[in-house]
TIVO-2410 file (N, C-alpha, C; in nm, 3 decimals):
# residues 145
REC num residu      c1      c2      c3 atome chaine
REC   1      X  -5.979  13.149 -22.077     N      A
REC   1      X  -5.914  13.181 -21.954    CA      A
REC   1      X  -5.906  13.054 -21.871     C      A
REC   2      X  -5.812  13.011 -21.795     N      A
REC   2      X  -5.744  12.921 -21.725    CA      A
REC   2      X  -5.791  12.960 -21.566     C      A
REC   3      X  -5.874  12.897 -21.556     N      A
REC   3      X  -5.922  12.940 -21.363    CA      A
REC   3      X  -5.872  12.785 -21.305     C      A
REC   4      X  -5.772  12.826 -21.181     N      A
REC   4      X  -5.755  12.698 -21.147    CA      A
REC   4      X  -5.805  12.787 -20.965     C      A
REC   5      X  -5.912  12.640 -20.887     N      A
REC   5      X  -5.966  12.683 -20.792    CA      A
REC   5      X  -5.880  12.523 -20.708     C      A
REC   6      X  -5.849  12.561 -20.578     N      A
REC   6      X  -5.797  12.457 -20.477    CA      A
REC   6      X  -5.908  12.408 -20.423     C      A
REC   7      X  -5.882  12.262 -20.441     N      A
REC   7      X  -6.007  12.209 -20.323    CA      A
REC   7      X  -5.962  12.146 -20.272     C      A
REC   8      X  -5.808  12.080 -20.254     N      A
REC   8      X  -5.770  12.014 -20.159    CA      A
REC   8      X  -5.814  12.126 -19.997     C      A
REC   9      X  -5.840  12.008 -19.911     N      A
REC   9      X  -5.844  12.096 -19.799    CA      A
REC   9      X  -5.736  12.157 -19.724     C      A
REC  10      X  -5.659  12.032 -19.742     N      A
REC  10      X  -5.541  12.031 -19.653    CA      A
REC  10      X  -5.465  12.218 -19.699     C      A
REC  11      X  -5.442  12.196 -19.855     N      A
REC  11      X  -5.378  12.272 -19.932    CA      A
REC  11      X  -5.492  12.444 -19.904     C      A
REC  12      X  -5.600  12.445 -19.887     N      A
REC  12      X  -5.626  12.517 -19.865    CA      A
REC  12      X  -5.615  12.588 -19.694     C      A
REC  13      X  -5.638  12.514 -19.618     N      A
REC  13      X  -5.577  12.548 -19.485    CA      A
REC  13      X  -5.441  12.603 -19.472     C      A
REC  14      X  -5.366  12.522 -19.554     N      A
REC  14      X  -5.232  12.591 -19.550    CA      A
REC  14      X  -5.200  12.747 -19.644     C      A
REC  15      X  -5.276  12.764 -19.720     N      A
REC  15      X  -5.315  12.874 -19.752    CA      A
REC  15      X  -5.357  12.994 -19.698     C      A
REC  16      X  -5.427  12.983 -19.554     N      A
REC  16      X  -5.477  13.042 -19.479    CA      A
REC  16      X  -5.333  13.080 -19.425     C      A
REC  17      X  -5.205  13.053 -19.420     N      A
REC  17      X  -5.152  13.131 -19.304    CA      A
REC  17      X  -5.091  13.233 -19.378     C      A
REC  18      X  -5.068  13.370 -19.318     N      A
REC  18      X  -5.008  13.484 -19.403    CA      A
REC  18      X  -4.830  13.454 -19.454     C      A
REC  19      X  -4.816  13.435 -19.390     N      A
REC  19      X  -4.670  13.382 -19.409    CA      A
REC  19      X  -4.653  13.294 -19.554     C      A
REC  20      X  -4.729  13.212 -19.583     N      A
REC  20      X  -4.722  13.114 -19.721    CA      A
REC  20      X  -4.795  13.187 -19.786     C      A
REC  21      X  -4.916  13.274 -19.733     N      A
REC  21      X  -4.978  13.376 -19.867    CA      A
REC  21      X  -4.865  13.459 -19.918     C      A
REC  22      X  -4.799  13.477 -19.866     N      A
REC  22      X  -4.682  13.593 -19.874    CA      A
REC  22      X  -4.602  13.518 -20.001     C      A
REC  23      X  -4.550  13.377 -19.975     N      A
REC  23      X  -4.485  13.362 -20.005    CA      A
REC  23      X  -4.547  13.245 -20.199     C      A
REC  24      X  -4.683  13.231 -20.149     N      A
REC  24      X  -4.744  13.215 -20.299    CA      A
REC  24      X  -4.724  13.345 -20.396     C      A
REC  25      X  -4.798  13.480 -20.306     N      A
REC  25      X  -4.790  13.593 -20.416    CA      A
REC  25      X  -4.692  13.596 -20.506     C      A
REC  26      X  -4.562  13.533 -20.448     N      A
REC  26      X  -4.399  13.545 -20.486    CA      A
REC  26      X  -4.425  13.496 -20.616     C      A
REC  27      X  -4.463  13.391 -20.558     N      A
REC  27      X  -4.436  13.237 -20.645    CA      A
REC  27      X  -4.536  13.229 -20.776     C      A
REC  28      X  -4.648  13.298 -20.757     N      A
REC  28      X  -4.764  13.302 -20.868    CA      A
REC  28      X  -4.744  13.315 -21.000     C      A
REC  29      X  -4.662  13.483 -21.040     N      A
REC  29      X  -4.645  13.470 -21.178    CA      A
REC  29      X  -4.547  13.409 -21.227     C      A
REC  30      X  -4.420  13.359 -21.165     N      A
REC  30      X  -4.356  13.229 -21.170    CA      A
REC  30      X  -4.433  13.110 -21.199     C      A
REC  31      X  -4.503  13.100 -21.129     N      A
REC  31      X  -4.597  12.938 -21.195    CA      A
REC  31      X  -4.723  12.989 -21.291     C      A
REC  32      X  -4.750  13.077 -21.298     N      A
REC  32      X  -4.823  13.156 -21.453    CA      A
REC  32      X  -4.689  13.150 -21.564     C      A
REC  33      X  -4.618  13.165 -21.545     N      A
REC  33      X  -4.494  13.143 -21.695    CA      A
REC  33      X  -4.458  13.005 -21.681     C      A
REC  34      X  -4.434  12.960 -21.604     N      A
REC  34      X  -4.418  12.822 -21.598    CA      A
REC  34      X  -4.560  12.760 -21.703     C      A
REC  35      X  -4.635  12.791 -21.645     N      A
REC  35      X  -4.772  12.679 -21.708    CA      A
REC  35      X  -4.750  12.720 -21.845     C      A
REC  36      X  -4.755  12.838 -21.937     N      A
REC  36      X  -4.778  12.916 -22.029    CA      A
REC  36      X  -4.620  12.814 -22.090     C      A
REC  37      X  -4.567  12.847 -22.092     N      A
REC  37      X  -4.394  12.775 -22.156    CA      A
REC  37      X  -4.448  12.636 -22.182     C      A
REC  38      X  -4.518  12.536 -22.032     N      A
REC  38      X  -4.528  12.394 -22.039    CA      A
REC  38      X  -4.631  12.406 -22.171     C      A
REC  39      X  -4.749  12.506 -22.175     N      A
REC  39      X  -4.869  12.408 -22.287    CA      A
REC  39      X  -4.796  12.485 -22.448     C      A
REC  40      X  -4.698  12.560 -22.461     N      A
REC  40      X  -4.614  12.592 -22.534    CA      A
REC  40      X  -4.549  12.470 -22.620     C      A
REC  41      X  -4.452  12.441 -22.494     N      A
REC  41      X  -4.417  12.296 -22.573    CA      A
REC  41      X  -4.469  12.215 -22.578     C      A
REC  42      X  -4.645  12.204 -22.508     N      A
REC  42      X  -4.686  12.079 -22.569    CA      A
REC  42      X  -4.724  12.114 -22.736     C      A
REC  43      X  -4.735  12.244 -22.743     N      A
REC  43      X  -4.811  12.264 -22.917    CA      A
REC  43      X  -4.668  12.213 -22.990     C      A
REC  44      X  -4.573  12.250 -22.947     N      A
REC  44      X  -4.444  12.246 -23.019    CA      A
REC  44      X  -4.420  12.104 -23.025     C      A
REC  45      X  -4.442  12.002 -22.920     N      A
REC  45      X  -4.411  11.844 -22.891    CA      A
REC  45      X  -4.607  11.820 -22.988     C      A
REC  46      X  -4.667  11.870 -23.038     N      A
REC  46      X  -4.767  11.778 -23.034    CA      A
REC  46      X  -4.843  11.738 -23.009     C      A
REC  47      X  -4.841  11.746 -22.881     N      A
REC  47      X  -4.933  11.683 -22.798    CA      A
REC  47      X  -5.039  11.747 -22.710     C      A
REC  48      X  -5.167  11.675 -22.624     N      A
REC  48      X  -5.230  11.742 -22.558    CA      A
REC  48      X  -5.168  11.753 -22.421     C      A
REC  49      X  -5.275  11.790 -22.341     N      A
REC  49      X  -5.236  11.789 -22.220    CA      A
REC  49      X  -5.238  11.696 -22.132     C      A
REC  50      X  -5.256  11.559 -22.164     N      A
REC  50      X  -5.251  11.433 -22.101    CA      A
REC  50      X  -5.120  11.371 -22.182     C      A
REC  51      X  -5.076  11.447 -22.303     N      A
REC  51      X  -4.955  11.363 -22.336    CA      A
REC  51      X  -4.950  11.294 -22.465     C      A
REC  52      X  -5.083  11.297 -22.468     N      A
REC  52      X  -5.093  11.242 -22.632    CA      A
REC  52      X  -5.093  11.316 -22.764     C      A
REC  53      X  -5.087  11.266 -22.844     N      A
REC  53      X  -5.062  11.319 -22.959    CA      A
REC  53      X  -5.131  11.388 -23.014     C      A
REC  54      X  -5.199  11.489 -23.079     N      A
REC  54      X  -5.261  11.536 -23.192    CA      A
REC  54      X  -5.341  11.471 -23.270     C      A
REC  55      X  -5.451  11.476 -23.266     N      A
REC  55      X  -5.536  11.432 -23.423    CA      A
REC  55      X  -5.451  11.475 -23.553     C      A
REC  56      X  -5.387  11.409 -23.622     N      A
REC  56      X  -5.311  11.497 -23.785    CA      A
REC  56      X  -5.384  11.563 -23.863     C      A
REC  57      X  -5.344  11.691 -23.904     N      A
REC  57      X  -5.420  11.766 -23.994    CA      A
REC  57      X  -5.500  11.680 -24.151     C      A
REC  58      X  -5.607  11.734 -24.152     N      A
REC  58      X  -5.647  11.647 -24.267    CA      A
REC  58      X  -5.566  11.715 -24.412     C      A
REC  59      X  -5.524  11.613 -24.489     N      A
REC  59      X  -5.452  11.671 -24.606    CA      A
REC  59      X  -5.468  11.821 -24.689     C      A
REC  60      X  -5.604  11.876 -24.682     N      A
REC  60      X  -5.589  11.933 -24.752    CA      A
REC  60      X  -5.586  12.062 -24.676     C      A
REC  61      X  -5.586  12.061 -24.543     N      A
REC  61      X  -5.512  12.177 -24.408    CA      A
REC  61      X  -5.397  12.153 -24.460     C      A
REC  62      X  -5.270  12.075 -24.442     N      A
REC  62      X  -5.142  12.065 -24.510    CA      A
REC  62      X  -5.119  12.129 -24.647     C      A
REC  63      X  -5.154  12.076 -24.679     N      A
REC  63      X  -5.149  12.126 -24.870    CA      A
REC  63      X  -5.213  12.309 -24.829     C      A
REC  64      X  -5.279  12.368 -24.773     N      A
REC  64      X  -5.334  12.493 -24.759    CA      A
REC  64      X  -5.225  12.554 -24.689     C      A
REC  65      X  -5.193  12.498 -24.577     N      A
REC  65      X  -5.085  12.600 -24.453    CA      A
REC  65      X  -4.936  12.552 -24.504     C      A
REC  66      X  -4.908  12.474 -24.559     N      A
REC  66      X  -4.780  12.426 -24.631    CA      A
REC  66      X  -4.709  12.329 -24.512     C      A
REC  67      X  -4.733  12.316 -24.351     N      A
REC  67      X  -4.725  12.171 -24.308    CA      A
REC  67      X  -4.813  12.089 -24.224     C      A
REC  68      X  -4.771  11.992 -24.157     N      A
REC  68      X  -4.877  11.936 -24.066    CA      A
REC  68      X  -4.869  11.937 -23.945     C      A
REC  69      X  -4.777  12.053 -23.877     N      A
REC  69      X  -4.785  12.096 -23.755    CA      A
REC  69      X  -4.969  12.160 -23.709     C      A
REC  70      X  -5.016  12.092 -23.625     N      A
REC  70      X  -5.153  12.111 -23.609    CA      A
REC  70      X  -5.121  12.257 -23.424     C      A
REC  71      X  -5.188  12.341 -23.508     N      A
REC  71      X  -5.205  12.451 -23.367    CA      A
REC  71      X  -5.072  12.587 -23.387     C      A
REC  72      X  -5.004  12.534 -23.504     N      A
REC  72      X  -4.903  12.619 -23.518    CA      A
REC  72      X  -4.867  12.708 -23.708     C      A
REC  73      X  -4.923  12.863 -23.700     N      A
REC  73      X  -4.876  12.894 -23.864    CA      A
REC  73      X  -4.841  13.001 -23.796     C      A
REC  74      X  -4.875  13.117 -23.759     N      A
REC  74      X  -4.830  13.201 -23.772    CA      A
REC  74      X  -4.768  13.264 -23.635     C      A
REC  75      X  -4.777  13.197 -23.567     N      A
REC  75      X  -4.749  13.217 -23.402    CA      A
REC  75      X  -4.823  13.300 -23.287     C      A
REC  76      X  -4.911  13.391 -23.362     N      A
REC  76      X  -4.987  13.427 -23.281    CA      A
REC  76      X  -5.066  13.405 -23.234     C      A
REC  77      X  -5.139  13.290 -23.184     N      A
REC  77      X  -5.220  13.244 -23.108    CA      A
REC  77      X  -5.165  13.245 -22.988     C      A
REC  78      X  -5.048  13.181 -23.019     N      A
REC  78      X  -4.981  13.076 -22.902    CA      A
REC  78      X  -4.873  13.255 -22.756     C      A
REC  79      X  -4.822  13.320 -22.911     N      A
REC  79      X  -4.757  13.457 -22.873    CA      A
REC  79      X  -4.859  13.523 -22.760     C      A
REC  80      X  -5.029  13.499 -22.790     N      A
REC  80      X  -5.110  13.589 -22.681    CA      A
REC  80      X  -5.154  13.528 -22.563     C      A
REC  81      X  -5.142  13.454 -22.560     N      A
REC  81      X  -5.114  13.358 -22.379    CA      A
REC  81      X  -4.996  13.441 -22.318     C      A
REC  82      X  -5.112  13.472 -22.234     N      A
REC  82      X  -5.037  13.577 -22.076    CA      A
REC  82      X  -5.109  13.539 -21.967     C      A
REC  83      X  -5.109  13.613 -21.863     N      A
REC  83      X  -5.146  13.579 -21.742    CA      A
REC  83      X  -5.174  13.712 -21.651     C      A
REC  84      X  -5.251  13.760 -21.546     N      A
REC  84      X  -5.303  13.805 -21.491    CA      A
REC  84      X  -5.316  13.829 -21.358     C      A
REC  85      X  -5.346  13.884 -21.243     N      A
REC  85      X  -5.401  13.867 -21.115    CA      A
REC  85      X  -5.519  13.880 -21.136     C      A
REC  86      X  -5.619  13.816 -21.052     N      A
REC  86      X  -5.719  13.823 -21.016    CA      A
REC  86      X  -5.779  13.838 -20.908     C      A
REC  87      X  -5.675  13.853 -20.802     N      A
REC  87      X  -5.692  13.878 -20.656    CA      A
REC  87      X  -5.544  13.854 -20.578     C      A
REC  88      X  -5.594  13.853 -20.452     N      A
REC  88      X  -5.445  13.874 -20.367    CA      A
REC  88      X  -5.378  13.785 -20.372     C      A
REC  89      X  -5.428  13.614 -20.436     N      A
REC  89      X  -5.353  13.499 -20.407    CA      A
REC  89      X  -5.418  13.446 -20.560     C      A
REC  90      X  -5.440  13.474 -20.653     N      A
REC  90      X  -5.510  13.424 -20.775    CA      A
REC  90      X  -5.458  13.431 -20.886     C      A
REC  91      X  -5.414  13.410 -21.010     N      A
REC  91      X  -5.401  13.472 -21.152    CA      A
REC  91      X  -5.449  13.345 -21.213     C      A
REC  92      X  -5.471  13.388 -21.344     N      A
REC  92      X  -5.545  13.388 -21.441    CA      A
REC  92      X  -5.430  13.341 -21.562     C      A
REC  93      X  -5.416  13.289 -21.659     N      A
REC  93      X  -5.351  13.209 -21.768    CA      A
REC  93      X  -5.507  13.222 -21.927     C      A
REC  94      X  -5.486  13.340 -21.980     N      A
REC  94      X  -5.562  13.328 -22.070    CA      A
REC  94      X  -5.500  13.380 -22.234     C      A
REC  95      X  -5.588  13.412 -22.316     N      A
REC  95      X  -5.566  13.503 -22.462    CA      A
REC  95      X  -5.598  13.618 -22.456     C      A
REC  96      X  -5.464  13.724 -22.462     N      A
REC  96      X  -5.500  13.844 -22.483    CA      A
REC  96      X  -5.550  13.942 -22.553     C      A
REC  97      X  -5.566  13.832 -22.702     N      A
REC  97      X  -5.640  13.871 -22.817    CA      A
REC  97      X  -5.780  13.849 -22.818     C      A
REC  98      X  -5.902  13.915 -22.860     N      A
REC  98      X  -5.980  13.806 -22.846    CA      A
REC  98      X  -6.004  13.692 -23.013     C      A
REC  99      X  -5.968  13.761 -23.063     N      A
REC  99      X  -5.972  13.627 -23.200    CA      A
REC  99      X  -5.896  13.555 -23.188     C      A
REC 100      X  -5.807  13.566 -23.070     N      A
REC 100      X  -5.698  13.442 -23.076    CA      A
REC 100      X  -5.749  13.316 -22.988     C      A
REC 101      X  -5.806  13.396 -22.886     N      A
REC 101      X  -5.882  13.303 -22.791    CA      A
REC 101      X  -6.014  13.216 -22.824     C      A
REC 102      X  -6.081  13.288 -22.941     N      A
REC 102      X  -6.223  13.212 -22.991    CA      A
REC 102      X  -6.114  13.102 -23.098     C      A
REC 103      X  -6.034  13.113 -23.181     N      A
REC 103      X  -5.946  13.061 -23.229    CA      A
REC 103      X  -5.882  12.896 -23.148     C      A
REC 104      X  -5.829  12.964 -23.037     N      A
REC 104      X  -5.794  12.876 -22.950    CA      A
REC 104      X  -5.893  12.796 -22.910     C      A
REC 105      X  -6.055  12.845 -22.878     N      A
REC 105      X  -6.124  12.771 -22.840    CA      A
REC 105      X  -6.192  12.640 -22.963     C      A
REC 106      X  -6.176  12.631 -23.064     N      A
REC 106      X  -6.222  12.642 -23.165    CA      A
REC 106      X  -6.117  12.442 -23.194     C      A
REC 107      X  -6.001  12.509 -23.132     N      A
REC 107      X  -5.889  12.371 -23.115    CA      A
REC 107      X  -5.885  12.317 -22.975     C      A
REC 108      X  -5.930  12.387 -22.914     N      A
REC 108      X  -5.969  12.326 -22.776    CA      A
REC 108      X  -6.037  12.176 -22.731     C      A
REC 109      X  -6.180  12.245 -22.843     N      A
REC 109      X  -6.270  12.150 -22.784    CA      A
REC 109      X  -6.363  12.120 -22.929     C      A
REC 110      X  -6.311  12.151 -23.038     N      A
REC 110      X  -6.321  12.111 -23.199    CA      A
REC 110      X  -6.472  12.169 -23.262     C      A
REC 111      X  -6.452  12.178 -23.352     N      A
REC 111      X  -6.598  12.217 -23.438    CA      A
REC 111      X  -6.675  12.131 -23.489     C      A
REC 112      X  -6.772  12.162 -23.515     N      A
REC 112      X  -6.895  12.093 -23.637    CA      A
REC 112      X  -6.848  12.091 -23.780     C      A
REC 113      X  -6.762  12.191 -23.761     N      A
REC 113      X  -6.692  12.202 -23.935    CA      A
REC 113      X  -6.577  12.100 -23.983     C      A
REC 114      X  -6.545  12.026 -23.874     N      A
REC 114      X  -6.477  11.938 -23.888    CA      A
REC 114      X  -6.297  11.944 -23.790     C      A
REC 115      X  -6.308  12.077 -23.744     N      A
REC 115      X  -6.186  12.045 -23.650    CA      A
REC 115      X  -6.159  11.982 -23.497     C      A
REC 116      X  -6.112  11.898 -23.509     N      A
REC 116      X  -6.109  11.818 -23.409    CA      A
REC 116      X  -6.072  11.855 -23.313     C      A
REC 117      X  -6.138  11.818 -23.162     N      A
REC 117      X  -6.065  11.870 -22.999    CA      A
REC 117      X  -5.906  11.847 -23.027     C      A
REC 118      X  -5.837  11.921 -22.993     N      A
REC 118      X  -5.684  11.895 -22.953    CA      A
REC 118      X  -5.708  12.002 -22.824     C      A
REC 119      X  -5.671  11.876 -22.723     N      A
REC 119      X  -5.700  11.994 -22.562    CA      A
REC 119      X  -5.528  12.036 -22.491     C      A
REC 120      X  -5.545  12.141 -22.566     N      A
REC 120      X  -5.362  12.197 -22.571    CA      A
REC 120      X  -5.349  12.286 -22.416     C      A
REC 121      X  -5.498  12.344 -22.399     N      A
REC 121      X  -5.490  12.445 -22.309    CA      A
REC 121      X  -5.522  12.446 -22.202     C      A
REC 122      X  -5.429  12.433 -22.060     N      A
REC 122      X  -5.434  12.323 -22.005    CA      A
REC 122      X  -5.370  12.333 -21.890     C      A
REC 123      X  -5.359  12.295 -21.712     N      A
REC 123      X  -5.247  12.237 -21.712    CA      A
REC 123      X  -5.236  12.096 -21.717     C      A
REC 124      X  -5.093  12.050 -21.748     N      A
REC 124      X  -5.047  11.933 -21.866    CA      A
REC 124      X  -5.027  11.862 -21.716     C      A
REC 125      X  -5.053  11.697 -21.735     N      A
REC 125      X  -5.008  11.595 -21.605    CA      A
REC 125      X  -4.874  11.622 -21.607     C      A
REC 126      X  -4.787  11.668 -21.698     N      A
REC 126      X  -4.659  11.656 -21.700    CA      A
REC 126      X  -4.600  11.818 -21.646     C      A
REC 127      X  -4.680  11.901 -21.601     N      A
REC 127      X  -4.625  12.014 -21.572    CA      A
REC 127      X  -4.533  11.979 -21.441     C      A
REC 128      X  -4.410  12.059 -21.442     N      A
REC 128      X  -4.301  12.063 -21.327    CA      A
REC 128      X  -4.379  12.104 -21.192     C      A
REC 129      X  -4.455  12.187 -21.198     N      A
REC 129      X  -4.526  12.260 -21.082    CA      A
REC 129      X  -4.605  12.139 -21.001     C      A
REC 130      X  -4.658  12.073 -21.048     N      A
REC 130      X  -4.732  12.038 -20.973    CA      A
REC 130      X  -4.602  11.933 -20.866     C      A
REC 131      X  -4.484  11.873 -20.880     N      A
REC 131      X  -4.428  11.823 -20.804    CA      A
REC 131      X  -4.453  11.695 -20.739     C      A
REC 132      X  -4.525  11.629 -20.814     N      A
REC 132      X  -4.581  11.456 -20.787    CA      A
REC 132      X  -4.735  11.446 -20.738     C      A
REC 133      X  -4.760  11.555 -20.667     N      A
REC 133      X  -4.916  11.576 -20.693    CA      A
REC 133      X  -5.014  11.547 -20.828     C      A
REC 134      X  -5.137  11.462 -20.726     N      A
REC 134      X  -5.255  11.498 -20.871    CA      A
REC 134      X  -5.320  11.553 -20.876     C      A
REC 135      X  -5.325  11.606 -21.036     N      A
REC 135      X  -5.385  11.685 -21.090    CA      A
REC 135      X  -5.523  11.694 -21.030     C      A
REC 136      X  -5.597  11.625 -21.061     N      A
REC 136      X  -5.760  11.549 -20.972    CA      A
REC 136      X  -5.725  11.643 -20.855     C      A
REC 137      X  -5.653  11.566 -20.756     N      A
REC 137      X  -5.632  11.606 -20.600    CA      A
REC 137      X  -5.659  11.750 -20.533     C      A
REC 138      X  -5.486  11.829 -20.671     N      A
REC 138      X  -5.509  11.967 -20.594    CA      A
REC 138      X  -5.595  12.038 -20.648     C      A
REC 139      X  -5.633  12.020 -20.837     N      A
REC 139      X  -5.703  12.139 -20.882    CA      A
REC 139      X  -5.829  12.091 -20.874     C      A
REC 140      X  -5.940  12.162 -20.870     N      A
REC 140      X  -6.090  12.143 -20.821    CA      A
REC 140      X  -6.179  12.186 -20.999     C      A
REC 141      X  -6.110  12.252 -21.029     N      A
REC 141      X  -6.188  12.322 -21.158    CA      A
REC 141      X  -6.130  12.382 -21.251     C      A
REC 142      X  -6.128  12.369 -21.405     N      A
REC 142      X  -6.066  12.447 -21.484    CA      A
REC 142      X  -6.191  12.466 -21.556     C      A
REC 143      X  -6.179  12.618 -21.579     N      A
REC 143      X  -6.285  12.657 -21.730    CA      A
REC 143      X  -6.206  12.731 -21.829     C      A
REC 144      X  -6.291  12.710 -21.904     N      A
REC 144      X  -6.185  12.811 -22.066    CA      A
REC 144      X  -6.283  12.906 -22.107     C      A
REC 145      X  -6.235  13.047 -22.084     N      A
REC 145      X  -6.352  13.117 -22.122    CA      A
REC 145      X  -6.394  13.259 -22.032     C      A
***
C-alpha cells in the first residue's frame, strides 16, 4: 500500500481551508489513476521510479518466462493496483490481491533468493502530478505494506 503523508507546511495549511478540501476530494481519485497509469508505464518503459532502468532478468528467468521484460508475464500483478479512500482528504494506491502484493513486494525491494530490488512502486520523479515540485519537499513518507 502507497501512503503518501504531507509535510510541507505551507501545503498543509493550505489544506486546512474547506474550499481546497472540497476541491482535493475532486481531484484525489484523479491523481490515484494518474499515479497507478504513471508506475504502469514505468513497468512497461523499464524502469524504476527514479528513471532508471531495471536490473535484466538473469538468463535462465528468460529462457523460463519466454522474455526479458522484468515485472511483466501475465498481467496480473500490475491489473490489481487500485486505489482507495482512507479518509475525507486521503486514498490509498495499493494490491488488491493479496499474492499479488507479497509478489509485488518481493520486486520491490528483492530477495535472498536472488531477485533483485526493482523499486517500480512508487511515486515516479517523473510523475505529471507533482507539477515541478519535489518529491523530498511535498511527500513526507511512503510505506509499502
Amino acid at each position: 500500500m502507497l501512503r503518501i503523508r504531507i509535510k510541507d507546511r505551507g501545503a498543509r495549511a493550505l489544506l486546512s481551508s474547506s474550499t481546497v478540501r472540497k476541491i482535493v476530494r475532486k481531484a484525489l481519485p484523479e491523481a490515484a489513476n494518474i499515479t497507478i497509469e504513471n508506475i504502469i508505464e514505468g513497468v512497461n518503459k523499464q524502469t524504476d521510479i527514479k528513471g532508471n532502468p531495471f536490473k535484466p532478468l538473469k538468463p535462465q528467468t528468460i529462457h523460463r518466462k519466454g522474455s526479458s521484460e522484468a515485472l511483466i508475464d501475465t498481467g496480473s500483478m500490475l491489473s490489481s493496483i487500485t486505489w482507495r479512500w482512507t479518509g475525507e482528504d486521503r486514498v490509498v494506491v495499493y494490491f488488491s490481491a493479496p499474492f499479488q502484493q507479497q509478489k509485488a513486494m518481493w520486486h520491490q525491494f528483492g530477495t535472498k533468493k536472488g531477485i533483485p530490488p526493482r523499486e517500480f512502486f512508487g511515486v515516479r520523479r517523473d510523475n505529471p502530478l507533482l507539477g515541478g515540485f519535489s518529491i523530498e519537499r511535498l511527500v513526507g513518507g511512503l510505506s509499502f505494506g
